[in-house]
N, C-alpha and C positions, 0 to 999 in steps of 0.2 A: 338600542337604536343604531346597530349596526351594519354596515352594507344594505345603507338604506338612497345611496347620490343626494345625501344630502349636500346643499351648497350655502356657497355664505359664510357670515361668522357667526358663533357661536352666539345665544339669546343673551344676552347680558342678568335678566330676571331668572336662569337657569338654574342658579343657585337656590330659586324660593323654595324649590321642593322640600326643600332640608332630606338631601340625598345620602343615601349610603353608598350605592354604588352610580357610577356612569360609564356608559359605552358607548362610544360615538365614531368610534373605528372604523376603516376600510369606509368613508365618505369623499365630499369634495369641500368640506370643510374650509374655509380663509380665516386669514386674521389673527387674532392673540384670543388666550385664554383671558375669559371676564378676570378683572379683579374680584368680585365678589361672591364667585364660585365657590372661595373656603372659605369665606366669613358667613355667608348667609345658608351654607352645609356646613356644619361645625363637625359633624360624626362624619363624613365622608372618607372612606377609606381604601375605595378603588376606581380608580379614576383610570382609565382608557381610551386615550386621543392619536391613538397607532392610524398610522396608512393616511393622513388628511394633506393638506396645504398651510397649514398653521405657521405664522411665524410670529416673532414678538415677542413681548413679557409671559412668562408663565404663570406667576404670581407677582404682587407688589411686595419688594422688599420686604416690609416691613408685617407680611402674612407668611406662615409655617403653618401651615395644615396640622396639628395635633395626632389627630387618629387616622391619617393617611398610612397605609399599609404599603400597598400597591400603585406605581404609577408608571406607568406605559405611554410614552411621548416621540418612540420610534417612528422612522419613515415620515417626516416633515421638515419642513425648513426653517428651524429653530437654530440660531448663528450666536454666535461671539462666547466670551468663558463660558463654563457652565457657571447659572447663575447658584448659587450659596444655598439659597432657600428649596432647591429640589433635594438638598440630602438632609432629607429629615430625618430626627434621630428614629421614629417607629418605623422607618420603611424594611419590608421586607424585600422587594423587589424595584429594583431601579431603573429601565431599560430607554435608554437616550440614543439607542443607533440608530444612525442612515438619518443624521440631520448633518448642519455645516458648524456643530460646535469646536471650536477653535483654541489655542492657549494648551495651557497644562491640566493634568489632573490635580484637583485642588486638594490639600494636603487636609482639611478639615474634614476628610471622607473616612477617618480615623474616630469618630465621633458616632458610623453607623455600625454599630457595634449589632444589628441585626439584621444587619444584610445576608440576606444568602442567593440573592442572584444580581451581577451587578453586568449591565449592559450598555459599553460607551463605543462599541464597535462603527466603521464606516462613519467617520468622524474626519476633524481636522488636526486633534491633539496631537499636541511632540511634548518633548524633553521625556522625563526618564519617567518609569515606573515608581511614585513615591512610595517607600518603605513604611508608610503611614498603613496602608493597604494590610500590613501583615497585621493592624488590630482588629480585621473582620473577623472574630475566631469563628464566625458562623459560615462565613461565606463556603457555597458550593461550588456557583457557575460566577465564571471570571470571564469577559466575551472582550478585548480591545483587539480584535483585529481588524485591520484596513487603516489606520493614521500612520500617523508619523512618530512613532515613539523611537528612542533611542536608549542605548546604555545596555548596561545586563538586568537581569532577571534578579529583586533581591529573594537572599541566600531566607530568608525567614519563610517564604512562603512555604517552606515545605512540610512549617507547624502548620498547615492549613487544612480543615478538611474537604480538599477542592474534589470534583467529582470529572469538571469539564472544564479545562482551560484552551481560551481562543486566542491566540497573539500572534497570528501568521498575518504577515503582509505590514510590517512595520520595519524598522532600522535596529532591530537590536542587537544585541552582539556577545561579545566574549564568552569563553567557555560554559558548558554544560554541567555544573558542578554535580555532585554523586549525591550532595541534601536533596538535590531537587526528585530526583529520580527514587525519593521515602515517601511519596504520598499514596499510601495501599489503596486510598478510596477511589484515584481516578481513573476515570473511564477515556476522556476522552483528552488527548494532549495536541494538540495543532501548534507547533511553530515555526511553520514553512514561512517562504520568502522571509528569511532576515539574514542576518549576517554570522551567526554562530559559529563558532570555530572549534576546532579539538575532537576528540573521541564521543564516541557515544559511550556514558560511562555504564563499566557493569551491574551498578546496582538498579538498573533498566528491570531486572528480574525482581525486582520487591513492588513495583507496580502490577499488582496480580489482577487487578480488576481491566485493566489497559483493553480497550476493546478496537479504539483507533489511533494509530499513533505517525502523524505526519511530521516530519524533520526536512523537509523535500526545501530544493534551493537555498542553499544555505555553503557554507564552507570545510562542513565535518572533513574529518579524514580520517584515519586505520582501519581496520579490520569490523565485520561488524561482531559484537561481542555475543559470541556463543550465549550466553545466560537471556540473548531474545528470545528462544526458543522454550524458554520458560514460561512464558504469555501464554497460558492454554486459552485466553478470550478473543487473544489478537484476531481482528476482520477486517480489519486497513490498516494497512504498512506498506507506506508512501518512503522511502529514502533517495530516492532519485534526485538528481543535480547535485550531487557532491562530490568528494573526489574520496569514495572509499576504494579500498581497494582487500587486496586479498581474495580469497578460495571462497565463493559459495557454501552457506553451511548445509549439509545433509537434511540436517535436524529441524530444519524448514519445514520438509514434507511433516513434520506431524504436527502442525497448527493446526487448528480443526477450525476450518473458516466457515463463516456463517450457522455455525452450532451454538453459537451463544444463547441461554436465554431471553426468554423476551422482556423479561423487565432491565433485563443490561441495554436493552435497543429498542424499548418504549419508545412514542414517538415522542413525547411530552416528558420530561423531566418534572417532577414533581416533589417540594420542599416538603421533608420530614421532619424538622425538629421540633421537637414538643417545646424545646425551652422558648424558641422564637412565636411557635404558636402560642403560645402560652394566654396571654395581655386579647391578642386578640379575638380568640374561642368564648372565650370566659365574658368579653362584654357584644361579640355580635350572638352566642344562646340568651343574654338578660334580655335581648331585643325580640326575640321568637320570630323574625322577620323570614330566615332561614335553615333548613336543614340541615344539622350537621351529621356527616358520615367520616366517618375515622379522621376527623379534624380538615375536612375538605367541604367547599360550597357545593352544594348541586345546581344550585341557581345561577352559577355564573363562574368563569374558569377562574381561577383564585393565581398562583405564583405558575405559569406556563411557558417554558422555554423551546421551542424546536430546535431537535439537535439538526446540525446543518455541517457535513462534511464534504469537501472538493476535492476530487481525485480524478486523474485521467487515466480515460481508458476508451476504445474505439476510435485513437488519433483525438481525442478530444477532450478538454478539461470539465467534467459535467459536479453540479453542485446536488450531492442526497441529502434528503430531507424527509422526516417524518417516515412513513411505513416502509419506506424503500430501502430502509438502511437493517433494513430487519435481515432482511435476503442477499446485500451488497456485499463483498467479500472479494478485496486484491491486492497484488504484492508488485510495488514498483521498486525495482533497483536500477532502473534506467539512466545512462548519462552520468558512471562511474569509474574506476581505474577494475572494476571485477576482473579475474583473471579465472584461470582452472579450468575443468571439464564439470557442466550441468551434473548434478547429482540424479542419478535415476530415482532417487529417496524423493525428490519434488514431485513424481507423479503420483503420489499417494492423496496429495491435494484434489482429492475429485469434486471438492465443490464449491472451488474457488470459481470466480469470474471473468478476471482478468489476471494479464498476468505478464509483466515486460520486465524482459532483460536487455535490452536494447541498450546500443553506445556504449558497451565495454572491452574485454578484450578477452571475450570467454572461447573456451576452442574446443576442437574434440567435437562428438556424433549428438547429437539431437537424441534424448533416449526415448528407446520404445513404449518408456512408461506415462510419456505425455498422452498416449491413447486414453489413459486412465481418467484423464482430465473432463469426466463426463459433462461438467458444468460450466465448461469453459464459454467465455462470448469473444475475448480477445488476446492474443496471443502473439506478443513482439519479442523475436531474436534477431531481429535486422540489426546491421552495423556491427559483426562479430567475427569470429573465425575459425568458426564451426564448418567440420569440413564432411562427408559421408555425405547419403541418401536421406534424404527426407523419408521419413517412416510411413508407409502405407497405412498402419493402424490408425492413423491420425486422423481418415476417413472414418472414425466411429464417434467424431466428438458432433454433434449433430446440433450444437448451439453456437457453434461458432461463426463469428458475425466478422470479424477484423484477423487476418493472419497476414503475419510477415515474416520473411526472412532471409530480405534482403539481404544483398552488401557481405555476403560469409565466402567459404572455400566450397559450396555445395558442389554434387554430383549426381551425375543417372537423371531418371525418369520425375518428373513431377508427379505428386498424386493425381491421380485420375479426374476428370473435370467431371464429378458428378458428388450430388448429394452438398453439403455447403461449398465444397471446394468447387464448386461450379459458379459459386459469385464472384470470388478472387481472379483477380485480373494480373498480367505479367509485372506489375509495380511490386505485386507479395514478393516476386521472386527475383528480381531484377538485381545484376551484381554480383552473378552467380555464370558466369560463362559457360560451368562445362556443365547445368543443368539444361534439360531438354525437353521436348512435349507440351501439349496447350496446354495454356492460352503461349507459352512460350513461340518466339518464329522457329527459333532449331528443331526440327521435328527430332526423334530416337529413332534410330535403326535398329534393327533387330539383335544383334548382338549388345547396343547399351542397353537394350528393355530387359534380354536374357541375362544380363552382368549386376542390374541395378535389381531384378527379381531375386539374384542372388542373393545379391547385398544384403535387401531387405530380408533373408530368411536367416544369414549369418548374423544378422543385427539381433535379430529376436533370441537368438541363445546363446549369444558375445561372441561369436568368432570374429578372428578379424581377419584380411586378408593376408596374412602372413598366414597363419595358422591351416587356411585353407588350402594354401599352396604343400606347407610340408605335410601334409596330411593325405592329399593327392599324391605327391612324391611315392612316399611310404608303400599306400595302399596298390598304386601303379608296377610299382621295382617288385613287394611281394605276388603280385598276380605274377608275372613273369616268369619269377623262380620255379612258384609251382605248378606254370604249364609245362615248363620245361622237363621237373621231375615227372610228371603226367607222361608225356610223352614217352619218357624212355624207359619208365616200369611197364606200359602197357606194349612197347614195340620194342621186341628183340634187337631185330634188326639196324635198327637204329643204334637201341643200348651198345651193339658190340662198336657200331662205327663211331658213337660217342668217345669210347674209350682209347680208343685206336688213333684217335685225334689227340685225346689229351697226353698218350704215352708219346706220340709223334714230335709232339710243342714242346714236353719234358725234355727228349732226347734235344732235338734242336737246337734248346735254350740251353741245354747243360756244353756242348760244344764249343757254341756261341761264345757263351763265358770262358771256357777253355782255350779257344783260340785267340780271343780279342782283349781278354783282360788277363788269365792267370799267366800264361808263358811268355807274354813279354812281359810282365813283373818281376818272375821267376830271372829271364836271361838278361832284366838290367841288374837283380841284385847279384846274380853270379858276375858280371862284368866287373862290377864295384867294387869286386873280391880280390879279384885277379889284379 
């Protein structure tokens, strides 16, 4: 009965059915869950009250659903502790976000020993993560972001076999220990806006399954550690707002973005354990109510999580979700201490998305291998001090939706105002004085268009202008030589007056020296004698 505007509260006799399953989700729903809902459904095992206006009691005290599996009580306005009675010991899946529950995470959640998806995100809870949490040995999907949680991370969880953890937008804090960074199964790590301090530690490389990994706004600091480049899954890598600093690594460019499998980026998360199926397979096939297919319901979405990742890019923080993350794929190091010159190794990234480097103190040329960037949509090196031509090739990325770069040491000509570089307006390029050309007001004269055409062609096979200069030198002084030899093998006349010249200079010079330097040498040292 769902996304049906139903309104009102819930029938109170709704129970008579003697239900297994209910859906009453994505309605207009008011009011409290009946009391008699699990007394008068005694088997009732999926219950589904997502997306309504519900607030109130969920059950009475003194009623614990038995063979409740699944309960889904998201997106409502259900307030104060979490009540006791919603962590039943059979539940498989728990999801309580985007209501105004309030207080701590209650320490008896140590008791749902088959949980594998636990969902208290967009909430009101604070204090600290209870160390109770490391008895889920089942748990996969761990979702508390958006409250107020505080404290560190405990060091246990990394016996866990989590797959997706959510704990971004909370208060927590102290260092990133190296246990945390052992969990081979997770996919997805979120723990932007908090307050984390210290290194990103090396053993970052034993998360081989890592598909998105957000650290953004936070307090890290060093270098970032060569062993990321070990993530052959990695598709978002967010570290922006911290204060790393150090060299851009090379080894960037061979992350293979958006190549992931498709069941690494399923839209739906979906619980495999046979030990946790177990209880419940075995008493809904005695009921023949349902079909089972590899321990999954056909009749009705069973344990269903959307992965859900925020990341910015086109100027703006956008939330993926479900199919889109399939294809989504970018690298923020934005709003850091980055130093060095861009590795031309990052253009091999051809199917990457976005892509900022913005707000550091990176320098040196723009490489030509950003042409590469076939898949690119957005592209920030504003606020840097990146100095050379902007690269003509860059006119071949033909997705490009947001360019900037801003606020550097640019020079010459701007790309040509045609093909995407025809939506970019003088803000891409602003900060940049001795850049010139539309949408810019400095028009180029003909000599910067001839100098910046250069550029751009010494760009593409590394010359630099040094190089160019003593090269012209060279090749100009031997032209010279050899017209001059030209001349005097083919013209006698000349050759003898050539000659005649140099014995003339010879004599001259040899005089010269005879009169002005050796004999007055010669008659002070006779004088000194005498």
């Amino acid at each position: 009965m769902s996304q049906n505007l139903l309104e009102g509260p819930i029938p109170s006799d709704i129970g008579g059915f003697h239900l297994v399953a209910l859906d009453l989700s994505h309605n207009l729903l008011s009011g409290g869950v009946p009391s008699n809902l699990a007394v008068s459904s005694p088997e009732l095992n999926y219950l589904r009250l997502s997306n309504n206006r519900l607030s109130g009691t969920i059950f009475p005290k003194d009623i614990r659903p038995s063979r409740l599996f699944y309960l889904y009580l998201n997106g409502n306005r259900f307030e104060g502790p979490l009540p006791s009675n919603i962590f039943l010991k059979p539940l498989i899946a728990l999801d309580a976000s985007s209501n105004n529950f309030s207080g701590e995470i209650p320490r008896w959640i140590r008791d749902n020993k088959r949980l594998l998806q636990l969902d208290l995100a967009k909430n009101h809870l604070e204090g600290s993560i209870p160390v109770e949490i490391c008895n889920l040995k089942l748990i996969q999907v761990l979702a508390l972001s958006e409250n107020r949680l505080s404290g560190p991370i405990p060091s246990c969880v990394s016996g866990l076999p989590l797959e997706h953890i959510h704990l971004d937008k909370n208060q927590l804090g102290g260092e990133l220990e190296d246990s945390f960074f052992n969990i081979s199964s997770l996919i997805t790590l979120d723990l932007g806006y908090n307050n984390f301090t210290g290194n990103i530690p090396h053993t970052i490389a034993s998360l081989s399954s890592l598909t998105f990994l957000l650290l953004n706004n936070n307090q890290l600091d060093g270098e970032i550690p060569i062993q990321i480049c070990l993530l052959n899954k990695l598709s978002i890598m967010d570290l922006s707002f911290n204060k790393l600093y150090g060299l851009l690594l090379p080894c960037l460019g061979n992350l293979k973005q958006a190549e992931n499998d498709a069941e690494t980026r399923s839209v739906y998360y979906h619980a495999s354990s046979r030990i946790a199926w177990l209880d419940f397979l075995s008493w809904i096939s005695s009921t023949r109510h349902y079909h089972i297919s590899y321990g999954f319901l056909s009749d009705f979405n069973t344990m269903d999580v959307e992965i859900r990742v925020q990341f910015s890019t086109k100027r703006n923080s956008y939330t993926y979700k479900g199919s889109i993350l399939k294809y989504m794929s970018g690298i923020d190091l934005s709003s850091n201490g980055l130093t060095g010159e861009i590795p031309i190794e990052l253009g091999n990234l051809s199917t990457i998305h976005a892509f900022n480097l913005s707000h550091n103190h990176i320098f040196g040329r723009i490489p030509y291998t950003f042409s590469n960037l076939h898949e690119i949509e957005s592209l920030d090196l504003s606020h840097n001090s990146l100095n050379g031509t902007i690269p003509v090739g860059l006119l071949e990325l033909r997705f490009l939706a947001v360019f900037s770069v801003a606020y550097n040491n640019l020079s010459g000509a701007v790309p040509p105002f045609k093909a995407q570089f025809s939506t970019f307006d003088k803000s891409s390029y602003q900060g940049n004085p001795l850049l010139c050309g539309y949408p810019l007001d400095n028009e180029c004269n003909r000599s910067k268009s001839s100098n910046t055409s250069n550029n751009g062609s010494e760009e593409s096979v590394g010359f630099t202008d040094t190089d160019i200069f003593y090269i012209s030198f060279v090749v100009f002084y031997g032209a010279v030589l050899l017209g001059i030899a030209a001349v005097l093998g083919i013209n006698p006349y000349w050759r003898t007056a050539w000659f005649r010249l140099v014995e003339v200079l010879m004599l001259s010079s040899y005089y010269f020296l005879l009169d002005n330097v050796v004999t007055p040498i010669k008659n002070r040292w006779w004088r000194n004698l005498g």
